[in-house]
C-alpha positions in Angstrom: 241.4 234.3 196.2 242.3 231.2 198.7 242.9 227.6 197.5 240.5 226.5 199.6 237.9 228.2 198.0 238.9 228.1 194.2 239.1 223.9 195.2 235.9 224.4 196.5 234.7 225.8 193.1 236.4 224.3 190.7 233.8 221.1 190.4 231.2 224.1 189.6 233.5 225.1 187.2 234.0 222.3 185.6 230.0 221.6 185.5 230.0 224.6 184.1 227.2 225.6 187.3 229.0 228.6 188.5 228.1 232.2 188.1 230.1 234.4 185.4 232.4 236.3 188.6 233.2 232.8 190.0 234.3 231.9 186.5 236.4 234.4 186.1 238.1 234.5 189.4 238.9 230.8 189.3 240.4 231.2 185.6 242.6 234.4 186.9 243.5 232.0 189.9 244.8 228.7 187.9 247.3 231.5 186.1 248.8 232.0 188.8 248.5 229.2 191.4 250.8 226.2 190.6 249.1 223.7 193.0 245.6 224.7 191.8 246.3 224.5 188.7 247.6 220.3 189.0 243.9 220.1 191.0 242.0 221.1 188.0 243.9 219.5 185.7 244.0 216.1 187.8 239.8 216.9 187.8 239.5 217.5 184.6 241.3 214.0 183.3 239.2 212.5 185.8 236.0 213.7 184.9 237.1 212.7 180.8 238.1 209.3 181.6 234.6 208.3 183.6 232.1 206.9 180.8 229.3 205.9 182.0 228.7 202.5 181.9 224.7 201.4 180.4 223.0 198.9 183.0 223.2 195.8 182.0 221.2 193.1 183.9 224.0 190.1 185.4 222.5 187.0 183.7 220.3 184.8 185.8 222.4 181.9 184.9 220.9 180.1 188.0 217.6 181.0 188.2 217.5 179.8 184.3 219.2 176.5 185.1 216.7 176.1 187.4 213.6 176.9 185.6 215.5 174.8 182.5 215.3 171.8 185.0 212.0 172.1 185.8 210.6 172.3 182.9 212.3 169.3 181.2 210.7 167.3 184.8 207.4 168.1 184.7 207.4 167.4 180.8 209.1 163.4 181.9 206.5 163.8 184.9 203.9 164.1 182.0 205.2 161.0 180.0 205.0 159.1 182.6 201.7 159.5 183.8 200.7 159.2 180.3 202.6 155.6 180.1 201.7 154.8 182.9 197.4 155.4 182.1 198.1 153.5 178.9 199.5 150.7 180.3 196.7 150.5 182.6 194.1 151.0 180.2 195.5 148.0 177.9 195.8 146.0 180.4 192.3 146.3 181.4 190.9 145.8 178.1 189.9 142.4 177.1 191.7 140.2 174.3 189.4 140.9 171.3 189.1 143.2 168.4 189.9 146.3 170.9 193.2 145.4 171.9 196.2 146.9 171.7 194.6 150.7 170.6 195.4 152.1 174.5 199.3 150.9 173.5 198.8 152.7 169.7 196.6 155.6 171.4 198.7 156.5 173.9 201.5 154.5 175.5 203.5 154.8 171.9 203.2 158.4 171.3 204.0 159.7 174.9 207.2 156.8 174.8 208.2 158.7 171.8 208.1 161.6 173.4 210.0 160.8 176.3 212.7 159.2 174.8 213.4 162.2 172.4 214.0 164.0 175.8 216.8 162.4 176.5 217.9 164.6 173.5 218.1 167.4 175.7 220.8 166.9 178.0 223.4 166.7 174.8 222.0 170.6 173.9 225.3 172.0 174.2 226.6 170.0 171.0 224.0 171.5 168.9 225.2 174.5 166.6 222.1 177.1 167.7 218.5 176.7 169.4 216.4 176.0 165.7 218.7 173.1 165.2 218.6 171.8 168.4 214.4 172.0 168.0 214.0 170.6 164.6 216.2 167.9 166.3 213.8 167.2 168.8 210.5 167.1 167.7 212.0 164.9 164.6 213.3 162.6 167.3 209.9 162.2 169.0 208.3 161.5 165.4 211.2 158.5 164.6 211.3 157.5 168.2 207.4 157.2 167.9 207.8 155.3 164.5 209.8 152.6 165.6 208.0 152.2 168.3 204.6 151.9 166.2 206.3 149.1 164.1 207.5 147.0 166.8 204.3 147.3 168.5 202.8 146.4 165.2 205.2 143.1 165.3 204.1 142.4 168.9 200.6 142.3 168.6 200.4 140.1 165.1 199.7 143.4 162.6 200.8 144.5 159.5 201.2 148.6 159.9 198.8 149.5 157.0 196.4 147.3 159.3 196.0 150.5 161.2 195.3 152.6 158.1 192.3 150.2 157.4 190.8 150.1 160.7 190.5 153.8 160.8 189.1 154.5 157.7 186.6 151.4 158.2 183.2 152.6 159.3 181.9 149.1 160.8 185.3 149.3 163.4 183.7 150.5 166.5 187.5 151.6 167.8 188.6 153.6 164.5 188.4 156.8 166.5 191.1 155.7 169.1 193.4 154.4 166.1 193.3 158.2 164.8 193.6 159.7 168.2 197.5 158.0 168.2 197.8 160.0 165.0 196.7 163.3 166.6 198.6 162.8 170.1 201.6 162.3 168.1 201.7 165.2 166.1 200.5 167.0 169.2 203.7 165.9 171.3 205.8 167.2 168.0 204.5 170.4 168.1 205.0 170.4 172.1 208.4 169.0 171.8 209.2 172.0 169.2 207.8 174.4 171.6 209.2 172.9 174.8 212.9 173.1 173.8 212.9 176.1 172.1 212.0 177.3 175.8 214.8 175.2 177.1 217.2 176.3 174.6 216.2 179.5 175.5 216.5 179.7 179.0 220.0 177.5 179.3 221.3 180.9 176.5 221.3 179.0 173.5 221.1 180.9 170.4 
């Protein structure tokens, strides 16, 4: 039979796709036909050596970095708007028993919280994401602390002062007192949420 053709089949043959005559008419040929024969063989190394690769997506390094980014903005974006209405707030209530509860309320929680971002852009020396969250909600809670205390020293009141206003029933502001409480541990559980996300996205495990 011609080269040409037993080239032509031996891909079939090597598939396996070709009829039983073909079969045996390319096998009789390789016996005999030197150059035929370094064809097949050069196919048949060829066709053992290809493994198929599984698809794996290229990381979307980028497009991470960038989500990463935005997310750790709008959360700043958030703490500032939330300073920022406290601030207001305090300053438009009047010197008196009320005083001071916008700055407890909400000015120290979200400065806490903002603060403890900073925590973020030193991810990279943290051993794995959980550590790197525990890390940061416990930073908003100390950040928050120490900012309660010296807040406490700036407007004249012992910390357990607080304590006894909100459990007093004749204190007409006891609600907002507790509200500082519940924003706080609010921003913690955001703050543990928030940069498990961030770990996430910027591949930290």
């Amino acid at each position: 039979m011609d080269c040409n053709i037993i080239k032509d089949l031996l891909p079939l043959y090597l598939d396996d796709c070709c009829s039983e005559e073909s079969r045996a008419a390319v096998e009789e040929h390789l016996k005999e036909c030197g150059e035929c024969k370094k064809a097949f063989d050069a196919m048949n190394s060829a066709a053992f050596q290809t493994i198929e690769e599984p698809y794996t997506p290229k990381p979307l390094s980028r497009i991470n970095d960038w989500k990463a980014s935005v997310l750790q903005s709008l959360l700043l974006f958030f703490s500032f708007i939330v300073i920022t209405v406290g601030v207001a707030l305090e300053a438009a209530t009047p010197v008196g028993v009320e005083n001071s509860f916008w700055a407890f309320s909400l000015v120290i929680p979200a400065t806490g919280f903002l603060i403890s971002l900073a925590n973020w852009y030193f991810i990279r020396i943290y051993p794995s994401k959980a550590v790197f969250s525990n890390s940061s909600w416990a930073l908003t809670l100390l950040v928050t602390v120490i900012a309660f205390l010296w807040t406490c020293f700036h407007y004249g009141m012992l910390p357990w002062d607080i304590f006894f206003r909100m459990i007093d029933p004749n204190d007409t502001f006891r609600v907002f007192w507790a509200l500082g409480i519940v924003f706080t541990l609010l921003l913690c559980v955001l703050s543990k949420w928030a940069s498990q996300k961030y770990a996430k996205l910027l591949g930290k495990e």
